[in-house]
C-alpha positions in Angstrom: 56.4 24.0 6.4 54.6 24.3 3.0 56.0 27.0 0.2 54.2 29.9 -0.1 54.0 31.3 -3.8 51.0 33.5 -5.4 49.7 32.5 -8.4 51.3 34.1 -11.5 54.6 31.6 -9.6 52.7 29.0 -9.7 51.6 29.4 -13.4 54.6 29.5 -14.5 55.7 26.7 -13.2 52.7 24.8 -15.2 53.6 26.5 -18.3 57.8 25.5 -17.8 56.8 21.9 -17.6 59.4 20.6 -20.1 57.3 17.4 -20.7 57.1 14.3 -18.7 54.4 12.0 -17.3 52.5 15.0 -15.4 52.5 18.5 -13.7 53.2 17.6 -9.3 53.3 20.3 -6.8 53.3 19.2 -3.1 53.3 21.1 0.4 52.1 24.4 -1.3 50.5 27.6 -0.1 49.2 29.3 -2.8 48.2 33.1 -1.8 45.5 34.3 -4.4 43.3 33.4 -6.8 44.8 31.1 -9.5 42.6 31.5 -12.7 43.4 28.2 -14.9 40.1 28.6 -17.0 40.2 27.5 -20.7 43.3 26.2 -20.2 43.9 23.1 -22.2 47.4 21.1 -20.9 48.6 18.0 -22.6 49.7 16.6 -19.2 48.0 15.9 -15.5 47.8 18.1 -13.4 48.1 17.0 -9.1 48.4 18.9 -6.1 49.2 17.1 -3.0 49.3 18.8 0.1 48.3 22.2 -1.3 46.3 25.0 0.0 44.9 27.6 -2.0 44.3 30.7 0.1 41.1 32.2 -2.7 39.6 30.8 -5.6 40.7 28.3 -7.9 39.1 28.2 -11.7 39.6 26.0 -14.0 36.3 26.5 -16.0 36.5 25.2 -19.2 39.7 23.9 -18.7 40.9 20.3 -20.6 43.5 18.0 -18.8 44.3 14.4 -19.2 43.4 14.2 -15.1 43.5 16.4 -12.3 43.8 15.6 -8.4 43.6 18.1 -5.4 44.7 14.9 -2.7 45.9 14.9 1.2 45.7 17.8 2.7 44.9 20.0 0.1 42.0 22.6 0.4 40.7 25.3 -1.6 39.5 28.0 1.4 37.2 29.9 -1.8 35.6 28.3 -4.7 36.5 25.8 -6.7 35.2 26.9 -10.3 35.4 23.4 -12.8 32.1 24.4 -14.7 32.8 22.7 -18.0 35.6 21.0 -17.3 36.8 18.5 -19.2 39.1 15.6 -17.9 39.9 13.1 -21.2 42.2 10.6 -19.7 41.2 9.5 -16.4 40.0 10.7 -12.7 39.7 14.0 -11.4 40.2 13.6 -7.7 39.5 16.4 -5.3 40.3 15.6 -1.1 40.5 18.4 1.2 38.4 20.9 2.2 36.8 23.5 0.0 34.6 26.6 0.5 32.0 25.2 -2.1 32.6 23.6 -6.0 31.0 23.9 -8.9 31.0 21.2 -11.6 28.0 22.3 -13.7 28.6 20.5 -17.6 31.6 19.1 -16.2 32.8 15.9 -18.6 35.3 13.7 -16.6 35.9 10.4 -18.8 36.3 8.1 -15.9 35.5 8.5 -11.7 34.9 11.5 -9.9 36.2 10.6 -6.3 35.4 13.1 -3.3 36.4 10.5 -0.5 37.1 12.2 2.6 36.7 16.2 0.9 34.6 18.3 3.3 33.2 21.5 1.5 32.4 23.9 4.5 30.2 26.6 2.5 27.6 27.0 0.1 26.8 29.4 -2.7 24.3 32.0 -3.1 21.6 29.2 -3.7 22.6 27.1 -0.6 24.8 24.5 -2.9 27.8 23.3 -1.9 28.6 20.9 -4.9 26.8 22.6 -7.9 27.1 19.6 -10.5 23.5 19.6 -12.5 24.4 18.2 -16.3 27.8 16.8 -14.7 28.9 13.9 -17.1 30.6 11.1 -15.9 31.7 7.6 -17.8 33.5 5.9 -14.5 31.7 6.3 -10.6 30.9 8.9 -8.6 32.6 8.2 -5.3 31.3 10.6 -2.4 32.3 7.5 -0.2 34.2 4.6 0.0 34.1 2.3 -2.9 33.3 -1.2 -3.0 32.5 -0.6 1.0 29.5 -1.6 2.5 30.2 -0.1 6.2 31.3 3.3 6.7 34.6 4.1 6.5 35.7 7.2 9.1 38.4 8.2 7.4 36.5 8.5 3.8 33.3 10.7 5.0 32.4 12.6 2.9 30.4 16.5 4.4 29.0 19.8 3.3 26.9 22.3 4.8 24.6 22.7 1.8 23.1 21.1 -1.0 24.4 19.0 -3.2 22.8 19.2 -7.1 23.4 16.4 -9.7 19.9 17.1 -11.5 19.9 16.0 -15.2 23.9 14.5 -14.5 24.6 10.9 -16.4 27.0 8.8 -14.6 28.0 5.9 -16.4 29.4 3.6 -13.1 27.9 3.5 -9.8 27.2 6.7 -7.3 28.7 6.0 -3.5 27.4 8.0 -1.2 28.4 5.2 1.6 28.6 6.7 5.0 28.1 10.8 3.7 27.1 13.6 5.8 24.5 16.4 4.4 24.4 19.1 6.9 22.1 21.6 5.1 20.9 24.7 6.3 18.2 25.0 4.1 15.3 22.6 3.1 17.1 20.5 0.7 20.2 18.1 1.3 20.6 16.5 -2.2 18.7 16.9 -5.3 19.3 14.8 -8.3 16.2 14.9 -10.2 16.3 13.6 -14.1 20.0 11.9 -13.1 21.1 9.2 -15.2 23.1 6.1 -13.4 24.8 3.4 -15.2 25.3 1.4 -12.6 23.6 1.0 -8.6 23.4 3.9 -6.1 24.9 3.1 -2.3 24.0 4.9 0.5 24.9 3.0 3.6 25.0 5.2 6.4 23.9 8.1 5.0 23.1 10.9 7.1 21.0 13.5 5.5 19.6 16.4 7.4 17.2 17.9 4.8 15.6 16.2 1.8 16.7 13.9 -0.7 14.7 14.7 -3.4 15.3 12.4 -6.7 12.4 12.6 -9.3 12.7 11.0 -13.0 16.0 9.3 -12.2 16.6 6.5 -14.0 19.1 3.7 -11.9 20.3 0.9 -13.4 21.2 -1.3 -10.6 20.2 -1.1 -7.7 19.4 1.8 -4.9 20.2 0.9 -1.7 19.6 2.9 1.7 20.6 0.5 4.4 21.1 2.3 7.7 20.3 5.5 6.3 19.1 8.7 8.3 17.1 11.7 7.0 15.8 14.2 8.8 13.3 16.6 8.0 14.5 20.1 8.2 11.4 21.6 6.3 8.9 23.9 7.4 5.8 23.4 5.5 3.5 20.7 5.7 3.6 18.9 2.3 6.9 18.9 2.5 8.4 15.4 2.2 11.9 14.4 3.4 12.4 11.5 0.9 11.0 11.8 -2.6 11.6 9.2 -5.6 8.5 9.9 -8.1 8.7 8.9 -11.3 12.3 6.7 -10.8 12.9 3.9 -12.4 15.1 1.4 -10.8 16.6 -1.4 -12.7 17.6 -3.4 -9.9 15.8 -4.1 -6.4 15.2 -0.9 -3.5 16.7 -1.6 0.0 15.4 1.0 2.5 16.6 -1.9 5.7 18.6 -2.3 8.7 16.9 1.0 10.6 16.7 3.3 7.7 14.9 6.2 8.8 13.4 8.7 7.6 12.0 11.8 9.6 9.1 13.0 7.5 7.1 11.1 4.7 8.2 9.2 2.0 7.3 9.5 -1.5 7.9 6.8 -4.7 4.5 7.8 -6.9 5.0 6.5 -10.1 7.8 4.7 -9.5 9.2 1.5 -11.5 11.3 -1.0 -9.6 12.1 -4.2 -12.0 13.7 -6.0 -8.4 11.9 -5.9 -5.7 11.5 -3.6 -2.9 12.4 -3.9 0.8 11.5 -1.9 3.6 12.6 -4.2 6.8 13.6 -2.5 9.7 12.5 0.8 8.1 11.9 3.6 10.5 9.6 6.4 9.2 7.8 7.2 13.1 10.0 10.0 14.0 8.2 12.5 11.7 8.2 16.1 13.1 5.4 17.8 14.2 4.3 19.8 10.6 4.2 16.1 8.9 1.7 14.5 11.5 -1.5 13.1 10.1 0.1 12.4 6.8 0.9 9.3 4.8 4.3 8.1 6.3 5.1 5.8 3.1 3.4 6.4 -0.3 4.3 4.0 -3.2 0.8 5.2 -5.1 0.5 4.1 -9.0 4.6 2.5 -8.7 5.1 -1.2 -10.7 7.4 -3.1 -8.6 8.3 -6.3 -11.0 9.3 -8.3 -8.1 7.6 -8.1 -4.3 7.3 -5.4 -1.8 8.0 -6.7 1.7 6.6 -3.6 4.6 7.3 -6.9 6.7 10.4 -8.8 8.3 9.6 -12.2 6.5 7.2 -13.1 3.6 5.1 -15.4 3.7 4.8 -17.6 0.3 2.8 -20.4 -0.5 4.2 -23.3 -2.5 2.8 -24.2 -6.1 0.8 -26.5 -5.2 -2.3 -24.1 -5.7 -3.8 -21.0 -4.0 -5.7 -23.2 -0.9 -2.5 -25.4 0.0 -1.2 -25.7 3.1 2.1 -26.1 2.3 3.2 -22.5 3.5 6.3 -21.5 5.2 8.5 -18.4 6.5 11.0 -17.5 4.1 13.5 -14.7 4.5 13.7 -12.7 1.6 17.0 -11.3 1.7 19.8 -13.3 2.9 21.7 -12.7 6.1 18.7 -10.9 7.7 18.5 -11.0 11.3 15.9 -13.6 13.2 15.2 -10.9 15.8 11.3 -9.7 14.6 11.8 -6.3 16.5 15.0 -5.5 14.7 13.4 -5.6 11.5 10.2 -4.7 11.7 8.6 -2.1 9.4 7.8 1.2 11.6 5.9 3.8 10.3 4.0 6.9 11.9 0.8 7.3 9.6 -0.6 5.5 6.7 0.7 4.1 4.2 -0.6 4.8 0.9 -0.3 1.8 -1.5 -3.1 3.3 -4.2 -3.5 1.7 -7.7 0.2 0.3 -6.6 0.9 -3.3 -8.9 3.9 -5.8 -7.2 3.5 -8.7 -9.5 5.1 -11.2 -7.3 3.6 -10.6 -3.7 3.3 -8.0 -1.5 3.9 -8.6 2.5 2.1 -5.9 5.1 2.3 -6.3 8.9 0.4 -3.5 10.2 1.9 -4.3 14.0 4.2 -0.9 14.1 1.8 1.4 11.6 0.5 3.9 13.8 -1.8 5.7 10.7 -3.8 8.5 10.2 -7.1 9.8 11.7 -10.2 10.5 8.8 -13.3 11.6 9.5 -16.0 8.6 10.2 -19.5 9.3 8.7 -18.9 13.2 8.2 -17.0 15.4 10.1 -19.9 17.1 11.8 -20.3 13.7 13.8 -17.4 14.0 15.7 -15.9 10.2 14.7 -12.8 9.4 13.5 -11.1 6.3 12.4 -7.8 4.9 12.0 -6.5 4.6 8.2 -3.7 1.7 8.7 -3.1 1.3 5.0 -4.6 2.6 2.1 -3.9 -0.1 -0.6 -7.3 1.0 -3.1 -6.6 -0.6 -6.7 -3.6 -2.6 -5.3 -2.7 -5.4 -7.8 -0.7 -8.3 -6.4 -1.1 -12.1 -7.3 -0.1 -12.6 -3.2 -1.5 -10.2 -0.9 0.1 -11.1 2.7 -1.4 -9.0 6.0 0.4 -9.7 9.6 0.9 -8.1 12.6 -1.9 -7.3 16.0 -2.5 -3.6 15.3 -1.4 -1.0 18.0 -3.9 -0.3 20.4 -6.0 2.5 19.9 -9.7 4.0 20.8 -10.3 4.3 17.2 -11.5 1.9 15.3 -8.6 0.9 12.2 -8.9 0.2 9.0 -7.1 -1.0 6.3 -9.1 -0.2 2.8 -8.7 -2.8 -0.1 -11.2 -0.9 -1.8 -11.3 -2.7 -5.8 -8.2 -4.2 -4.8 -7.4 -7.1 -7.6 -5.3 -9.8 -5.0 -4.7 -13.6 -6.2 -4.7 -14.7 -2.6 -5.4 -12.8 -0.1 -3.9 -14.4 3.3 -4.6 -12.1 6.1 -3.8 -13.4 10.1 -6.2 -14.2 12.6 -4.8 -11.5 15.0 -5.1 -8.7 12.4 -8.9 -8.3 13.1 -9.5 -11.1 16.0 -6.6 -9.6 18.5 -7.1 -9.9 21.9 -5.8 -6.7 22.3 -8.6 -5.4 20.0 -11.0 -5.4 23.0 -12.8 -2.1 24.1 -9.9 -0.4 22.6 -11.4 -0.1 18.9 -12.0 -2.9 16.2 -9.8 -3.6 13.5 -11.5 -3.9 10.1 -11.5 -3.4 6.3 -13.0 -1.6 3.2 -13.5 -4.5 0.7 -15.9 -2.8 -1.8 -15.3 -3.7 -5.6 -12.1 -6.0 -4.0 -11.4 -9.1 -6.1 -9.4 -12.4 -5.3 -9.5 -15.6 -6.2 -8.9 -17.7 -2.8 -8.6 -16.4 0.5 -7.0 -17.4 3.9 -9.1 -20.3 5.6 -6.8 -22.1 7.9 -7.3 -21.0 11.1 -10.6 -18.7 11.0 -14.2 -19.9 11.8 -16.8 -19.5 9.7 -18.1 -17.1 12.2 -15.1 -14.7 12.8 -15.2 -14.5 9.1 -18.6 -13.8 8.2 -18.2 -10.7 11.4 -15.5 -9.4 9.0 -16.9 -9.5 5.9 -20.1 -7.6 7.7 -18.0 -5.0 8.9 -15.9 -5.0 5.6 -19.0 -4.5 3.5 -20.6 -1.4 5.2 -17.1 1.2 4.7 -16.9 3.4 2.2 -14.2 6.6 1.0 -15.8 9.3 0.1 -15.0 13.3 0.0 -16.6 15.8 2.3 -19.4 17.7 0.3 -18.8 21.0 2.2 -14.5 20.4 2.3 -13.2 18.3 -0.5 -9.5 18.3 0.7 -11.7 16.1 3.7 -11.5 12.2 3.4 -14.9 10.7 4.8 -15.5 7.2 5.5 -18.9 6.4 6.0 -20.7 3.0 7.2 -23.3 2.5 4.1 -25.1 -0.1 3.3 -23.6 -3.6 2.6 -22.1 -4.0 -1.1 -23.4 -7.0 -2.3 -20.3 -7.7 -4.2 -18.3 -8.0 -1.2 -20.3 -10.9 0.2 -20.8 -12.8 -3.2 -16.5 -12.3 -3.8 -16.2 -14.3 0.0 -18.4 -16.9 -1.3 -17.1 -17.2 -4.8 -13.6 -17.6 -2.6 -15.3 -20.7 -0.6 -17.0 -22.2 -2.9 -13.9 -22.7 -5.9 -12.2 -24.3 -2.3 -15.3 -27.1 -2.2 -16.7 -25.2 0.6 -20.3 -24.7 -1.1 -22.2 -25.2 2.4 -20.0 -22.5 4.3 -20.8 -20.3 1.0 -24.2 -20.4 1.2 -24.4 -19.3 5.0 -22.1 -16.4 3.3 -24.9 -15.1 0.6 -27.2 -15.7 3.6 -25.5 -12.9 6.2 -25.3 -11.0 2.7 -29.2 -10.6 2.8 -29.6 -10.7 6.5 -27.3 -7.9 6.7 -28.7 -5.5 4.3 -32.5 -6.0 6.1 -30.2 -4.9 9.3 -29.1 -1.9 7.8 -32.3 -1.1 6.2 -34.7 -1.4 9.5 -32.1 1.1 11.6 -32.0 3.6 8.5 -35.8 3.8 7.4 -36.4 6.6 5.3 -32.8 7.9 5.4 -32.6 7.4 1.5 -34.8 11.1 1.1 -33.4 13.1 4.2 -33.9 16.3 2.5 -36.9 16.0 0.9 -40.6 17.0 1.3 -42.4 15.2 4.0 -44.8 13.4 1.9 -41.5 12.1 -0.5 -40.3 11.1 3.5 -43.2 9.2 4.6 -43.4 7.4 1.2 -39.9 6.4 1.4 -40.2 5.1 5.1 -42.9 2.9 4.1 -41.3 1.6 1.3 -38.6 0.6 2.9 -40.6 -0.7 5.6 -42.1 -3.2 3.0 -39.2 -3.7 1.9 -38.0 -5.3 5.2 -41.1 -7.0 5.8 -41.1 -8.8 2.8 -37.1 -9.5 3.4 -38.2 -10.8 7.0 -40.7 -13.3 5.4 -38.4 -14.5 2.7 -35.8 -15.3 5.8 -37.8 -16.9 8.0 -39.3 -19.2 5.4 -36.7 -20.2 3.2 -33.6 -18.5 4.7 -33.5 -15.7 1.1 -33.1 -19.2 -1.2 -29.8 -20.4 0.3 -31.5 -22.5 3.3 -33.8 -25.1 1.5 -33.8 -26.7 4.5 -36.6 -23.9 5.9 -38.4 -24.8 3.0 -39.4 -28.0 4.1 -39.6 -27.5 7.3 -42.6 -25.0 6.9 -44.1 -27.4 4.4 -43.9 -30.1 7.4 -45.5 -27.8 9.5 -48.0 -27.3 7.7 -48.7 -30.8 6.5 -48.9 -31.4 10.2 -51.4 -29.1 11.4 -53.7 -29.8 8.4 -53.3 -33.4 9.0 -54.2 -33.1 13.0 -56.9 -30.8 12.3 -58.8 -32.5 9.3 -58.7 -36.1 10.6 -59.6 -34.8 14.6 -62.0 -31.8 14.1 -62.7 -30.7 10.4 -63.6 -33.7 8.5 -63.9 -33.5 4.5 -67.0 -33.9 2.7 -66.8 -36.2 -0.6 -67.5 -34.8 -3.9 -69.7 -36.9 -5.5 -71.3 -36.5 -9.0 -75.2 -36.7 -10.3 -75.5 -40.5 -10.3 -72.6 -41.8 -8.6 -72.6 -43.6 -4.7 -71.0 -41.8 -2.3 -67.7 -43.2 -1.0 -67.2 -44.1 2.5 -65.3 -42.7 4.9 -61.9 -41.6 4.5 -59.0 -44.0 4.7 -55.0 -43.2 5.9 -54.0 -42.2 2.7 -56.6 -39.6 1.7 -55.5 -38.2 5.1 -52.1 -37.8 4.9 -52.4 -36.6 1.6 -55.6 -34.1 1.3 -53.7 -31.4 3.7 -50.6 -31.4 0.9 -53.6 -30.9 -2.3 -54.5 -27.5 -0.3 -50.5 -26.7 0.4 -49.1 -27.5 -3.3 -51.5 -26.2 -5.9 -51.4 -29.1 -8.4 -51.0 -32.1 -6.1 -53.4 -34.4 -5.7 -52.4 -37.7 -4.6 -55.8 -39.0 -3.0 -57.8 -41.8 -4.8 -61.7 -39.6 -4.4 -62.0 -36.1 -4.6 -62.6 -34.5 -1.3 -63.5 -31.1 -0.2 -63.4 -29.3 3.2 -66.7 -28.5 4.8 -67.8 -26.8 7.9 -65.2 -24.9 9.8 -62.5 -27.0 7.2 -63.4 -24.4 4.7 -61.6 -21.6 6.7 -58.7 -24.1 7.8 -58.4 -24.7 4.1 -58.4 -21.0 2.5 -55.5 -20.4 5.8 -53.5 -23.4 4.1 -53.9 -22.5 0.6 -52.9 -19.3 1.1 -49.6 -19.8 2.8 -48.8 -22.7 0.5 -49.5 -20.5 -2.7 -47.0 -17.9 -1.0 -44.6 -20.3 0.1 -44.5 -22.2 -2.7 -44.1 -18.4 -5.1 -41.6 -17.4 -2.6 -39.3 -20.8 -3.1 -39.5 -20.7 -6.6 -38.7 -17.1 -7.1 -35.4 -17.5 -4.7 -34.3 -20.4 -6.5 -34.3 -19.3 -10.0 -32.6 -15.9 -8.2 -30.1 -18.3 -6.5 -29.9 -20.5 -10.1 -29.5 -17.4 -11.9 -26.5 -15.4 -9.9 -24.9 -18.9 -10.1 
């Protein structure tokens, strides 16, 4: 049975403290309000076991420490703006209608394990703690615990505000339970941590939204749930712009996260991991967005949107020496367990991870864009948008889901060391009549690439389809992303063979600057005329026939000599014709001697003027025959037909090789 007294009782019982260690009261029922507020008491104050019926205020108040423990409970508010604690903890357990620690100074922890606040201010706050200072930890959980505790759960029913609070330790919110009504669960934007912040088993329903923090350690989500209670559609449940983390980011173990996830300009000096991350059960207003966007962040270390990463030893960029490695210690073998899971893309723009970054695209369900212009009725499937991304170790696993769409991850003027992407991304059996898997690889540089188990083949029906995308915005909608199938960049071709070629692989690289040409004459004969759509008709015609030359001429230069990188087609024409002028001048078109005013006539021609007067009409400048011979008769037609093609062939090699010589 607890005492009941009212408060001018219980004051003076604080202010007849004789002097001792500390003020104790115990099994307590205090009946109104009890205003402490500037009150400034050389001793502690602690309350064990006591309720306080209204308000409590000690706003502005100074004690050594204060503790509200057991089964104490403040039913109204709990006013401690600007308090100031100089000589230890301030503990508050219990239950409380909502608190309010705005400017508080407490010189060591703040511990809240176990205290359930069951209402919220006018603002929908149940702690209201923005500018709190703390030198010690913020405990909203057990700490020093990993697992959740049941006994130590920490719960409110509105938000909880630490923006612009500096907290020398560590903040625990191990195992914590964010029941808001509104949109917004915990803010702590501009907070300042000393030490790491734990979240294990956080449950969060509304958003956490930290921008500008700055954490010193660590910040760790494993096993964390938030939901999205929010009602518009840029609204994002998790949000970490501008943070920067001194430590590593673990968001593993079936974190989750219903709605999108934000980190734009973040700066993580660890690494980051996102194994076993959940981020498909996004609600309905949220579909079609990106699921994960890490846009413009520097992660120091590597970011893993994989269960394993896949490093290659130092032994150089081409090595085969490569082998699974689990990144974080006591990570579970089962693939499906940690798997990264995300409904929509995931944006990775301008993003730098300067040790590696790991992508399996098996569980990324993306987002839809418009495919050549919305008016076309296509659409395609944006995996991952990782434009600009900066990485010395590119990794990309995983069979894409099956979809009707064709996917596509864009690289566009991505800057990767080595880019080692699986057979199965693009080559999956699954991939069949159910939509291709491909990339955007325009302006996308790297210095070796992944060899091992593709054919030359499968990889030059990549880069073809690689080439042609292209991100654009809608002329009449600019809010619409477009990707459109242009013509081939060049670049992309000449990076591939750059890539074979620095891995002794100059034959294979030369078949690649060959499908470069081949595949730009393609494009060019199914889009005639298509470069002036909306012009006059005469501007039209002229532009068809230009680019009909145009083919024709790229037609000739690959049949002949393969557009400079098959010299082998050189001399095979050159045979050819050697041949035919051979058969034809020694069978039916015999040469007539040239003989001067005064000299005898020779005789008739031997072997060697045979074999070599055809290559003196194919080669201007070549004569290798002892007597000067001429064609006559019907020879003088055969003769103008080989000159002519031997003059063009002859231009055409030499111009592609000092092209070839040149780009080299």
């Amino acid at each position: 049975m607890k005492q009941k007294v009212t408060a001018s009782q219980l004051m003076k019982m604080i202010f007849a403290n004789p002097g001792g260690v500390s003020c104790r009261f115990s099994n307590m029922l205090i009946l109104d309000t009890v205003d402490l507020s500037q009150l400034q008491h050389p001793y502690p104050l602690r309350f064990a076991n006591c309720e306080f019926g209204r308000d409590l205020i000690i706003r502005e108040a100074q004690f050594p420490q204060f503790s509200l423990t057991g089964e104490s409970g403040v039913y109204g508010k709990l006013d401690a703006s600007h308090l100031s604690i100089s000589g230890g903890d301030l503990r508050l357990e219990g239950g409380y209608g909502w608190i309010d620690l705005q400017g508080a100074h407490i010189r060591d922890d703040l511990h809240m394990e176990g205290a359930i606040i069951h209402r919220s201010d006018r603002n929908g706050c149940s702690l209201h703690a923005p500018n709190l200072d703390i030198g010690g930890n913020l405990a909203l959980g057990p700490v020093g615990a990993s697992k959740r505790d049941p006994e130590s759960v920490f719960k409110c029913r509105g938000k909880i505000d630490l923006s612009d609070s500096r907290i020398g330790g560590s903040v625990y919110l191990v195992g914590a339970h964010f029941n808001t009504c509104g949109a917004q669960a915990f803010y702590g934007d501009g907070m300042k941590v000393g030490g790491s912040l734990y979240a294990y088993d956080l449950v969060a329903r509304g958003q956490v939204h930290i921008i500008g923090a700055t954490i010193s350690g660590s910040f760790e989500f494993q096993r964390a749930k938030i939901y999205d209670t929010g009602s518009n559609s840029d609204y994002s449940a998790f949000v970490l712009d501008r943070s920067v983390i001194g430590g590593s980011l673990f968001c593993t173990d079936r974190f989750t996260c219903e709605g999108p996830m934000k980190a734009i300009g973040c700066k993580v000096s660890g690494s980051a991991y996102f194994e076993g991350a959940d981020l498909s059960a996004m609600s309905e207003g949220n579909r079609g967005r990106a699921a994960l966007r890490l846009d413009r962040s520097v992660i120091d270390g590597a970011l893993y949107l994989s269960c394993r990463a896949l490093q290659v030893s130092s032994e150089g960029a081409d090595s085969k020496a490569v082998k699974h490695v689990c990144p974080r210690s006591g990570l579970s073998a089962d693939r499906s367990a940690q798997d990264f899971r995300a409904c929509g893309e995931v944006s990775l723009h301008d993003m730098e991870a300067r040790r590696e970054a790991s992508l399996n695209v098996a569980c990324i369900c993306g987002t839809e864009h418009a495919l050549g212009g919305p008016r076309d009725q296509q659409k395609c499937l944006l995996i991952a948008d990782c434009r600009g991304l900066k990485t010395p170790f590119l990794l990309i696993s995983g069979t894409p889901q099956p979809h009707s769409l064709d996917r596509l991850i864009d690289l566009t003027s991505a800057e990767v060391g080595v880019l080692w992407d699986e057979k199965r991304v693009w080559n999956s059996e699954h991939n069949r009549g159910v939509g291709y898997a491909s990339a955007a690889v325009k302006g996308m540089k790297y210095n070796a690439i992944h060899m091992g188990d593709f054919r030359l083949s499968e990889r030059l029906k990549w880069i073809s389809a690689a080439a042609s995308f292209s991100r654009s915005r809608d002329v009449d909608d600019p809010d619409v992303v477009v990707y459109a199938k242009g013509p081939p960049a060049p670049q992309a071709y000449d990076q591939l063979a750059s890539a074979y070629r620095a891995a002794g692989f100059g034959v294979q690289a030369r078949q690649i600057l060959y499908r470069k040409h081949s595949d730009a004459e393609k494009y060019r004969i199914r889009n005639l005329g298509e470069r002036a759509p909306r012009e006059p008709v005469w501007r039209r015609a002229w532009a068809w026939l230009t680019d009909l030359g145009l083919w024709l001429w790229g037609q000739v230069q690959r049949v002949s000599i393969g557009f400079g990188y098959l010299p082998a087609l050189a001399a095979f024409w050159l045979l050819i014709l050697w041949s035919i002028g051979v058969w034809l001048f020694w069978v039916y078109f015999p040469p007539a001697a040239i003989v001067s005013p005064g000299q005898k006539a020779p005789g008739a021609m031997g072997v060697w003027d045979h074999l070599t007067f055809p290559m003196k009409l194919i080669i201007p400048g070549l004569n290798l025959t002892a007597s000067n011979w001429r064609p006559s008769g019907g020879g003088v037609i055969l003769g103008a037909i080989l000159t002519i093609f031997g003059w063009f062939l002859t231009a055409t090699v030499v111009t592609a090789v000092a092209r070839v010589a040149r780009r080299q």
